[in-house]
C-alpha angles and dihedrals in degrees: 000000000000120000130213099219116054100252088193092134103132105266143038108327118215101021117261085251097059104118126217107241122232109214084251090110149062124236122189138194143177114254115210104177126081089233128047112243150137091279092062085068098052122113113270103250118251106260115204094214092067134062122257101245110242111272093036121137132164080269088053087050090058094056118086112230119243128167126213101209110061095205091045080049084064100038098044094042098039104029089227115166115239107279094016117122123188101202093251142136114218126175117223129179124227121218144193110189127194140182096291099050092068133258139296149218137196102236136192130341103316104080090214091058109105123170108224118211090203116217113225072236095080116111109205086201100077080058117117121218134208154167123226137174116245 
């Protein structure tokens, strides 16, 4: 499989555990940009202002960060306490990944959290948008 990010890190990338997705599941992720593109599916770049979570390595950095549960996505991104709302509109983008789009591993504390090895074979767009109140 060819991968869109360069997973030259020095060992095995992505782990040996990563799974290939079947298409049976949904992903989401938060969608920042006004418009939906490539560039909404790229790692989130390392900031030096916050911790590393526990588990993470350079192969872990080249993943994109999706989560498989919608409601654990908010909690987990925007730390908001069960039944609490914010009075926000957010987009996310729902997807259903198959074999082609790359492999995946659950990641870090938050069980939804799963880290994504993109293929340069993901079409974003078979991606669905949408706006929800948080």
């Amino acid at each position: 499989m060819e991968y869109f990010e360069n997973l030259g890190v020095g060992f095995t990338c992505p782990h040996e555990d990563a799974f290939v997705p079947k298409g049976e599941k949904t992903y989401f992720r938060i969608i920042k940009a006004e418009t939906l593109t490539s560039e909404c599916f790229l790692p989130t770049p390392i900031r030096d202002d916050r911790p590393l979570p526990d588990g993470f390595d350079d192969c872990i950095g080249k993943s994109v960060s999706l989560y498989d549960d919608l409601q654990g996505m908010i909690n987990g991104f925007f730390k908001v306490q069960a039944g609490k709302k914010k009075n926000r509109t957010i987009k996310i983008g729902e997807l259903q990944l198959t074999e082609k789009d790359g492999v995946l591993k659950q990641t870090f504390d938050n069980k939804n959290h799963h880290s994504w090895w993109r293929s340069h074979s993901f079409n974003v767009a078979s991606v669905n948008v949408q706006e929800i109140e948080i």
